[in-house]
Biopython code that builds the backbone (N, CA, C, O; Angstrom):
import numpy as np
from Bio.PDB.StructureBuilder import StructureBuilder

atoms = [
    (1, "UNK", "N", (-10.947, -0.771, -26.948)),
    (1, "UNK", "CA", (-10.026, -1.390, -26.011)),
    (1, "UNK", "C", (-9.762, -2.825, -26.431)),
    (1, "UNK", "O", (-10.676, -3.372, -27.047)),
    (2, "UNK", "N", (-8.663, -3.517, -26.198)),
    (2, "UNK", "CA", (-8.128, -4.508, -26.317)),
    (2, "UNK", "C", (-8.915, -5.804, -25.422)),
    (2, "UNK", "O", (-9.287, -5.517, -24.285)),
    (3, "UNK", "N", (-9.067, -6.661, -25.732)),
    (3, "UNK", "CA", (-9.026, -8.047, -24.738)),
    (3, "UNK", "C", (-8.029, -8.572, -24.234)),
    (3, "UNK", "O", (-7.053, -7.909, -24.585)),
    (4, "UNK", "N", (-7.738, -9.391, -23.610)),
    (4, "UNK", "CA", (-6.924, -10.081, -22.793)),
    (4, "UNK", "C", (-7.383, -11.233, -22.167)),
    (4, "UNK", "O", (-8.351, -10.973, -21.453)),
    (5, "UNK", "N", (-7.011, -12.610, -22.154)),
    (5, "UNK", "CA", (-7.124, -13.829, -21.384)),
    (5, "UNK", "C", (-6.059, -14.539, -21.306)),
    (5, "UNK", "O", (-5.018, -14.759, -21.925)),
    (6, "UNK", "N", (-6.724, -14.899, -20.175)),
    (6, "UNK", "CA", (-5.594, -15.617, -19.019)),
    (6, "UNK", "C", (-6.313, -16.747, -18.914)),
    (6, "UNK", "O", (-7.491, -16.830, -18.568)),
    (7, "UNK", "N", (-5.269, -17.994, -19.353)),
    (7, "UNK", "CA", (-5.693, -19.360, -18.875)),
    (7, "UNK", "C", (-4.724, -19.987, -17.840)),
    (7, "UNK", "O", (-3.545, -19.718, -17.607)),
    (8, "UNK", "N", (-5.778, -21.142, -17.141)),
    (8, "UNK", "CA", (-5.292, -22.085, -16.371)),
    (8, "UNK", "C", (-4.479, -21.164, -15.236)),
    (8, "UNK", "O", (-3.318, -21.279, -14.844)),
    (9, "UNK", "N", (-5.529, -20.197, -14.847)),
    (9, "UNK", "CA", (-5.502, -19.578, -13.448)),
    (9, "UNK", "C", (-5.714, -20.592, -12.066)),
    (9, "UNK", "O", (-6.708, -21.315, -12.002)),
    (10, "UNK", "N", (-4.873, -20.575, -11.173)),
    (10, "UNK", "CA", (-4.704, -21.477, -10.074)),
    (10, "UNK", "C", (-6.273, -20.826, -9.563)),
    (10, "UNK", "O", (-6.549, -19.648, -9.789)),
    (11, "UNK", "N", (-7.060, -21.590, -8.981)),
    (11, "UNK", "CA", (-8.375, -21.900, -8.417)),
    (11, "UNK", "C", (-8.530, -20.947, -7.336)),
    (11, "UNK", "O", (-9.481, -20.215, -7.062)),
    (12, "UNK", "N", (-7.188, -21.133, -6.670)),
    (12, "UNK", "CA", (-7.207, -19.959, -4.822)),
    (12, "UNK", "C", (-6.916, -18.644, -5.649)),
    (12, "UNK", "O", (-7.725, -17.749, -5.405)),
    (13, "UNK", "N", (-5.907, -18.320, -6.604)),
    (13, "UNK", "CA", (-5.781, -17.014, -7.103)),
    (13, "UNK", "C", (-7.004, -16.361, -7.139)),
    (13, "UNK", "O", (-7.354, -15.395, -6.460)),
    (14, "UNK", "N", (-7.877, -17.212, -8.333)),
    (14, "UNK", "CA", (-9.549, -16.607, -8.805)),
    (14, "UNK", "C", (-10.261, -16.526, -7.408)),
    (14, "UNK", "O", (-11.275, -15.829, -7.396)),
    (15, "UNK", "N", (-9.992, -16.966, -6.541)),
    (15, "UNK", "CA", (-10.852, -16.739, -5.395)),
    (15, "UNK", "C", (-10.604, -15.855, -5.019)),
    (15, "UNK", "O", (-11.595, -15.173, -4.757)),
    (16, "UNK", "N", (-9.291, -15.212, -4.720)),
    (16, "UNK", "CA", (-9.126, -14.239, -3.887)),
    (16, "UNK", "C", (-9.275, -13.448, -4.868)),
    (16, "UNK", "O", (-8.825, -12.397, -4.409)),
    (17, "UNK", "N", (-9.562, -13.265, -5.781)),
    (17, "UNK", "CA", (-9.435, -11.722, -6.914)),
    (17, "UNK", "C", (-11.235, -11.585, -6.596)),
    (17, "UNK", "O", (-11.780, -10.545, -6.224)),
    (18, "UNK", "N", (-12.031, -13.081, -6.884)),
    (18, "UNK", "CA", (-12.952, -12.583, -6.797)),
    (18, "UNK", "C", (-13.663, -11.998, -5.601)),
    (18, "UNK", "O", (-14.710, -11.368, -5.750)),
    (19, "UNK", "N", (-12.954, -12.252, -4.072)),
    (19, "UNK", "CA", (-13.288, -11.605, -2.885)),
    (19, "UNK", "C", (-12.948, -10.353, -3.239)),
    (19, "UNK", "O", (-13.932, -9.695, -3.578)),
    (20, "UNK", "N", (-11.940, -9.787, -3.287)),
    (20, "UNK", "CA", (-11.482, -8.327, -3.458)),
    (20, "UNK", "C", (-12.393, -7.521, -4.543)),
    (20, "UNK", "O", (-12.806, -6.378, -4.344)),
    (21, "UNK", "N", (-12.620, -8.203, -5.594)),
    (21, "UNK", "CA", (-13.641, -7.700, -6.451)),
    (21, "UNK", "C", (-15.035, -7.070, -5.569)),
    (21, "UNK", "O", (-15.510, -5.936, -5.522)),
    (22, "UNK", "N", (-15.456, -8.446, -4.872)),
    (22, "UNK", "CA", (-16.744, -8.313, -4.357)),
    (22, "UNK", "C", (-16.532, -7.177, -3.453)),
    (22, "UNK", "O", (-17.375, -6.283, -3.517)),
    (23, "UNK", "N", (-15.553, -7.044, -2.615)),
    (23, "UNK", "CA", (-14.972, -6.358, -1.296)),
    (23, "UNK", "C", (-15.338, -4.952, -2.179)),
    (23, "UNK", "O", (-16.453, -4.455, -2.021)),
    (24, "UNK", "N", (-14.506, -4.416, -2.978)),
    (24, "UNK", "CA", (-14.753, -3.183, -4.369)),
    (24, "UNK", "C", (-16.224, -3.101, -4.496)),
    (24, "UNK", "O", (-16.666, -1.985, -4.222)),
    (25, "UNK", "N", (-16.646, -3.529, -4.662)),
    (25, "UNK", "CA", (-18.344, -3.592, -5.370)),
    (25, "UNK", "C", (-17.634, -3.504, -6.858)),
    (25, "UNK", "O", (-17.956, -2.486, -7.471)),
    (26, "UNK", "N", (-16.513, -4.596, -7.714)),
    (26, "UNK", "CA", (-16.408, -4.133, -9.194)),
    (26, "UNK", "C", (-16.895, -5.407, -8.864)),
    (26, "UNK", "O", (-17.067, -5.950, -7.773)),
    (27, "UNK", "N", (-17.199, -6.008, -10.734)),
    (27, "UNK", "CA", (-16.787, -7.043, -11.407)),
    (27, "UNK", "C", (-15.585, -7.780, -11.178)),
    (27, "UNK", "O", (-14.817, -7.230, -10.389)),
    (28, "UNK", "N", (-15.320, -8.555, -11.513)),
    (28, "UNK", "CA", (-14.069, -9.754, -11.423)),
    (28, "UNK", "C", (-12.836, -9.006, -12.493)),
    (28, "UNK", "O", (-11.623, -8.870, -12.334)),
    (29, "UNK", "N", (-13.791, -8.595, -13.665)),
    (29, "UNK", "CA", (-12.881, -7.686, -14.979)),
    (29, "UNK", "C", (-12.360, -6.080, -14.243)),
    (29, "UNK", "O", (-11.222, -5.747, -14.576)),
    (30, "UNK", "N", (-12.876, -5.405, -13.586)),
    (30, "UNK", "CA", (-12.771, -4.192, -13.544)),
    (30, "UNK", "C", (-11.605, -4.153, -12.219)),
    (30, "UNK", "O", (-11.059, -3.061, -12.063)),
    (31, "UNK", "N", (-11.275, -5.072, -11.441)),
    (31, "UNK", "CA", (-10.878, -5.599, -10.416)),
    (31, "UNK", "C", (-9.394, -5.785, -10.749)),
    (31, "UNK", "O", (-8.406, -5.273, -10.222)),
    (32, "UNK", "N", (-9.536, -6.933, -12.090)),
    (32, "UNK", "CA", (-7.933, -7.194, -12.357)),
    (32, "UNK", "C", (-7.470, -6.152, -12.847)),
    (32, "UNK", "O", (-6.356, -5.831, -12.434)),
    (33, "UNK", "N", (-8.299, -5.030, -14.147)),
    (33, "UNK", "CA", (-8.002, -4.296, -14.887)),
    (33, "UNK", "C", (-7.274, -3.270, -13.816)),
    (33, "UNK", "O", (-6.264, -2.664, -14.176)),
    (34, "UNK", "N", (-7.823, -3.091, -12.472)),
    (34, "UNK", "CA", (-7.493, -1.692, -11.255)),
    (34, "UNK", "C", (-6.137, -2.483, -10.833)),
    (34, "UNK", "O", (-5.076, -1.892, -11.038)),
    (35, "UNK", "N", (-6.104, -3.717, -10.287)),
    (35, "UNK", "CA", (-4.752, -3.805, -10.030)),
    (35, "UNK", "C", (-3.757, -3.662, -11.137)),
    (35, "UNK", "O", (-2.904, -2.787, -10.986)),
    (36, "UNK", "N", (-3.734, -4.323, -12.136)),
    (36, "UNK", "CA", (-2.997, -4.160, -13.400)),
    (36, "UNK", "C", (-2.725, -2.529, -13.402)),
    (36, "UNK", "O", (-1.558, -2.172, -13.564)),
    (37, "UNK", "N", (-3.461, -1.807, -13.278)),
    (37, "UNK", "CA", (-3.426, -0.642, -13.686)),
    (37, "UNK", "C", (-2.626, 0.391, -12.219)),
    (37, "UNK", "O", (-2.030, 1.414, -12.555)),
    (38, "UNK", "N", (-2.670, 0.115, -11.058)),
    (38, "UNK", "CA", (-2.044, 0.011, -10.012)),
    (38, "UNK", "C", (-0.419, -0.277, -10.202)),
    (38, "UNK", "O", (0.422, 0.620, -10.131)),
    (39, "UNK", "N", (-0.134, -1.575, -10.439)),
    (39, "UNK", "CA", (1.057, -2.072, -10.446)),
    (39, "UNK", "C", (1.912, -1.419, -11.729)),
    (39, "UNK", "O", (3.107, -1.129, -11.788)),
    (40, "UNK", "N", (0.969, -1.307, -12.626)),
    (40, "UNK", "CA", (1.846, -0.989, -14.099)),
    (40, "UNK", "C", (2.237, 0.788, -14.188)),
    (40, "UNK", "O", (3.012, 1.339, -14.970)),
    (41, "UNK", "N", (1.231, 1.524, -12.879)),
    (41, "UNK", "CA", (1.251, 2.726, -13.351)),
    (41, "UNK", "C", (2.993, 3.468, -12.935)),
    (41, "UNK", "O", (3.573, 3.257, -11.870)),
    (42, "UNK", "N", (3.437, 4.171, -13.869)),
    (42, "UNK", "CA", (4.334, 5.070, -13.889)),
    (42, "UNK", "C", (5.494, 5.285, -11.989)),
    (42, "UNK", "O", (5.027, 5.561, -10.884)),
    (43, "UNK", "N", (6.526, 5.099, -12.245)),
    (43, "UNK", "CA", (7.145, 4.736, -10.681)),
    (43, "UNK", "C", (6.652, 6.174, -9.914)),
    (43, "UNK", "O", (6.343, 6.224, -8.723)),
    (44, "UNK", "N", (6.643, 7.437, -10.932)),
    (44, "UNK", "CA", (5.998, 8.561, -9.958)),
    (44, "UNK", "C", (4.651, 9.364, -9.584)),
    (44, "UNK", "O", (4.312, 10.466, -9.151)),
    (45, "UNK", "N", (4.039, 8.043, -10.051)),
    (45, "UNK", "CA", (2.673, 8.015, -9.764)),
    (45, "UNK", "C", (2.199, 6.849, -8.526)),
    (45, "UNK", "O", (1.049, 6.664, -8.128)),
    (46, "UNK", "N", (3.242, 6.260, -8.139)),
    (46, "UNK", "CA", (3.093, 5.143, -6.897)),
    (46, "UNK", "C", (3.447, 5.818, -6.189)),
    (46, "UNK", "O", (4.308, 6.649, -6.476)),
    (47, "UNK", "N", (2.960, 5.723, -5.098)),
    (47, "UNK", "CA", (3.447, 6.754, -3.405)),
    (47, "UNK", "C", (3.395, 5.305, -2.515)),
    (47, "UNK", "O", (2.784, 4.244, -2.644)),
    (48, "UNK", "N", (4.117, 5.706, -1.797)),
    (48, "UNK", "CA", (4.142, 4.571, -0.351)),
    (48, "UNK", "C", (3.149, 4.730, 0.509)),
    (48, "UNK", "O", (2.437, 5.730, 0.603)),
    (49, "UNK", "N", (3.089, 3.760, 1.138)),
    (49, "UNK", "CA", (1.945, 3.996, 2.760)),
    (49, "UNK", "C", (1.721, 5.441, 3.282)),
    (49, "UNK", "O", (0.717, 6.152, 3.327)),
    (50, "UNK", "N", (3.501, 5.691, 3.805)),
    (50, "UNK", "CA", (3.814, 6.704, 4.171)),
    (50, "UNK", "C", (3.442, 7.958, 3.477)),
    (50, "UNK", "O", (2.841, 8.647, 4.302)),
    (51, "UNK", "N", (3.505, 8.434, 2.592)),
    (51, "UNK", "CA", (3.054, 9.681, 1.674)),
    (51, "UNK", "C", (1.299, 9.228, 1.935)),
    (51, "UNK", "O", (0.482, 9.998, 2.440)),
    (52, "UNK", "N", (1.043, 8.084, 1.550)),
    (52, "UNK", "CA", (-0.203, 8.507, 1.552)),
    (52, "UNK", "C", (-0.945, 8.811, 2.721)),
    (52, "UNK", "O", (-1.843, 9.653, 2.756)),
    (53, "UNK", "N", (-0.391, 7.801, 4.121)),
    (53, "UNK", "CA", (-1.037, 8.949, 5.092)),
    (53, "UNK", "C", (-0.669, 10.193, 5.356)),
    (53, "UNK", "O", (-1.364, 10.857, 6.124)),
    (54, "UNK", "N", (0.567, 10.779, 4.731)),
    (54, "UNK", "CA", (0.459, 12.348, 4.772)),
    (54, "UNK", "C", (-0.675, 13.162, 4.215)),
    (54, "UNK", "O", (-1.468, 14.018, 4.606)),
    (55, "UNK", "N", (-0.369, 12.460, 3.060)),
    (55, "UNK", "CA", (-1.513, 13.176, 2.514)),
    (55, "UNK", "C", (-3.635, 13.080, 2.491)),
    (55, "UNK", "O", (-4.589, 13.604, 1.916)),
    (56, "UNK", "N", (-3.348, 12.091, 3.492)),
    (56, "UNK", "CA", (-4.707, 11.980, 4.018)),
    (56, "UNK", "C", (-5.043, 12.741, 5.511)),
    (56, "UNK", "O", (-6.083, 12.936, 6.140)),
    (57, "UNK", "N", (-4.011, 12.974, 5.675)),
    (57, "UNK", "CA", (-4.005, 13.975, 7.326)),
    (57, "UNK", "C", (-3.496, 15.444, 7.300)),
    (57, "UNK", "O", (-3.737, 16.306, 8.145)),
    (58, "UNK", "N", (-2.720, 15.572, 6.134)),
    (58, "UNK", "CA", (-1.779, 16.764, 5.916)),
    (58, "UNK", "C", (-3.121, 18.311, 6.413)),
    (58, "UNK", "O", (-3.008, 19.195, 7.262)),
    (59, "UNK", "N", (-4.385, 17.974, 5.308)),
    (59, "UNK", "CA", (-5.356, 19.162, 5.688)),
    (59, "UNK", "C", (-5.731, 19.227, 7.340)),
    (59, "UNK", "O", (-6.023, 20.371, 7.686)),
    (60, "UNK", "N", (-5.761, 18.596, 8.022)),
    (60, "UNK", "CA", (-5.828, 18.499, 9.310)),
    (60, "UNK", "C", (-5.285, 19.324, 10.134)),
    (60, "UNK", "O", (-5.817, 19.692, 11.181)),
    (61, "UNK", "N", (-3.644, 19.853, 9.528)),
    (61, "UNK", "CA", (-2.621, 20.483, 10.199)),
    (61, "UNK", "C", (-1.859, 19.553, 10.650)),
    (61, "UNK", "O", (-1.818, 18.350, 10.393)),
    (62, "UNK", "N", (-1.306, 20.152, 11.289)),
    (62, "UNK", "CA", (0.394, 19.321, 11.806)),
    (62, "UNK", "C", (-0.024, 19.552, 13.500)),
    (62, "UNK", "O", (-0.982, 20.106, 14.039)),
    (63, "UNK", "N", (1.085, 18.902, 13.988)),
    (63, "UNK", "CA", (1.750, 18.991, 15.257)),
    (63, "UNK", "C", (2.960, 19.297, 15.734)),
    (63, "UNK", "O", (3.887, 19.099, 14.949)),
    (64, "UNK", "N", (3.201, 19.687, 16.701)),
    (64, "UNK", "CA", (4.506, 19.900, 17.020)),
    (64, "UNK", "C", (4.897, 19.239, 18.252)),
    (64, "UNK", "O", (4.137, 19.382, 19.210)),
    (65, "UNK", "N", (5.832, 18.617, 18.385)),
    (65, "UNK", "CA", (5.884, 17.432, 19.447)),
    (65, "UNK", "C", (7.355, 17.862, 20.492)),
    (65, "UNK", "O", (8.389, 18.135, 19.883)),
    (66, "UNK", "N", (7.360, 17.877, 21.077)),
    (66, "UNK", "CA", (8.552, 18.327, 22.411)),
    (66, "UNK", "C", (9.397, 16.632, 22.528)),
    (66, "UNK", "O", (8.984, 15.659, 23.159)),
    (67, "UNK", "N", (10.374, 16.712, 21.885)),
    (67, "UNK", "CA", (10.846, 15.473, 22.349)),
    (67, "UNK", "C", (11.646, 15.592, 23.286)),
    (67, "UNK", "O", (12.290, 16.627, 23.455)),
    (68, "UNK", "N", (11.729, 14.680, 23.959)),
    (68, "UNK", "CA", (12.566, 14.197, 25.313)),
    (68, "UNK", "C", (14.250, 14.174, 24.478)),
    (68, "UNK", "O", (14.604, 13.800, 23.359)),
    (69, "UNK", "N", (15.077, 14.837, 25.792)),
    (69, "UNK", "CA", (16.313, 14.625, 25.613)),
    (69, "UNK", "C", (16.481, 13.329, 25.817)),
    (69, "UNK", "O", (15.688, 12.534, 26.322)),
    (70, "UNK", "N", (18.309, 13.022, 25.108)),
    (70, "UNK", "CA", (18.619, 11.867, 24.879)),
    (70, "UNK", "C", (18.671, 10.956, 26.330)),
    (70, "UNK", "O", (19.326, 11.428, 27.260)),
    (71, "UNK", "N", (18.215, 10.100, 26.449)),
    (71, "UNK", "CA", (18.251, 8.846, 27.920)),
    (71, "UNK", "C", (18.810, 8.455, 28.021)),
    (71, "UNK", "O", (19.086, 8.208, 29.195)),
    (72, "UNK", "N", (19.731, 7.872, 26.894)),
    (72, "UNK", "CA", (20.790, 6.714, 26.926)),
    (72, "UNK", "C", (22.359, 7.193, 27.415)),
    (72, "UNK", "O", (23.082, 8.120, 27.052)),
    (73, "UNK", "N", (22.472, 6.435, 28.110)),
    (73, "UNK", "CA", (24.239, 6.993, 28.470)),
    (73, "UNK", "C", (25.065, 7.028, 27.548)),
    (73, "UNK", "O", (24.735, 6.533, 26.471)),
    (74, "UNK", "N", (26.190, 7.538, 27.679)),
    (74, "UNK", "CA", (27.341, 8.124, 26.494)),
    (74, "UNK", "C", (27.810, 7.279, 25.779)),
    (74, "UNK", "O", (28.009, 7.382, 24.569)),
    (75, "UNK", "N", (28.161, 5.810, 26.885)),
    (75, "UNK", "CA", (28.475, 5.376, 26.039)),
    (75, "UNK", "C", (28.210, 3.679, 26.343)),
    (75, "UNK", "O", (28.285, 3.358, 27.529)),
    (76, "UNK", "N", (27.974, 2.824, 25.564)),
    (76, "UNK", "CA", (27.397, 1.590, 25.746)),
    (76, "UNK", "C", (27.618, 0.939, 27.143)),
    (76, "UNK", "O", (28.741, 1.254, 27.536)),
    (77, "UNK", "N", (26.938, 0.111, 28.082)),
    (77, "UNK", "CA", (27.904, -0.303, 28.617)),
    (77, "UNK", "C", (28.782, -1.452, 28.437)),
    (77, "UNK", "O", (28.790, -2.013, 27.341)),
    (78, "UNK", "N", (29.686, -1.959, 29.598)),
    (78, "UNK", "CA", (30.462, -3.075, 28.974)),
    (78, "UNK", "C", (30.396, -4.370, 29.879)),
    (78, "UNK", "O", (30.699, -4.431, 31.071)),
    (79, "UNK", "N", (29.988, -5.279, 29.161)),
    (79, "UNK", "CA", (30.111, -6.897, 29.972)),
    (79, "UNK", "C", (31.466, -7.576, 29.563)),
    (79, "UNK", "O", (31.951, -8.063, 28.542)),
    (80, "UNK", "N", (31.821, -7.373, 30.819)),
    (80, "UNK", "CA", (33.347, -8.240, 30.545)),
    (80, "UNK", "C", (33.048, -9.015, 31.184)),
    (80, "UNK", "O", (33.793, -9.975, 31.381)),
]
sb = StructureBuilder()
sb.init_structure("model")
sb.init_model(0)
sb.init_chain("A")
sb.init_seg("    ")
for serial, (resi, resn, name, xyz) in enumerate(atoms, 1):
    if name == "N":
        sb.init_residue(resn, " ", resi, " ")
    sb.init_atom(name, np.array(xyz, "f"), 0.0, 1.0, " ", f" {name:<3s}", serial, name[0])
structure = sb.get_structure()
């Protein structure tokens, strides 16, 4: 594998990489390498929020929900 360095990193950046690191239980290296590797990966290998809580609830089953007819009147009302 390759190396890589980065100089004259702003002070608050390294802090917060190294909280999130710690937060992970990685290293400071294995940390940047996961986001890097996050951000860089392939556009159809990124899913949104949304997909991913589907797919963290999907085995669960579904629901089926009765929605309420429409409430709102026909048609706006008017302030003259």
């Amino acid at each position: 594998m390759a190396d890589l360095l980065i100089r004259n990193i702003d002070p608050g950046l390294k802090e917060r990489l190294r909280q999130r690191a710690e937060a992970h239980r990685r290293s400071l290296s294995d940390e940047v390498k996961a986001l890097l590797g996050q951000q860089l990966a392939p556009a159809d290998e990124r899913k949104g929020l949304g997909t991913r809580i589907h797919e963290l609830f999907a085995p669960l089953g579904g629901v089926d929900l009765e929605l309420p007819e429409d409430q709102f009147p026909e048609a706006p009302p008017r302030f003259e």
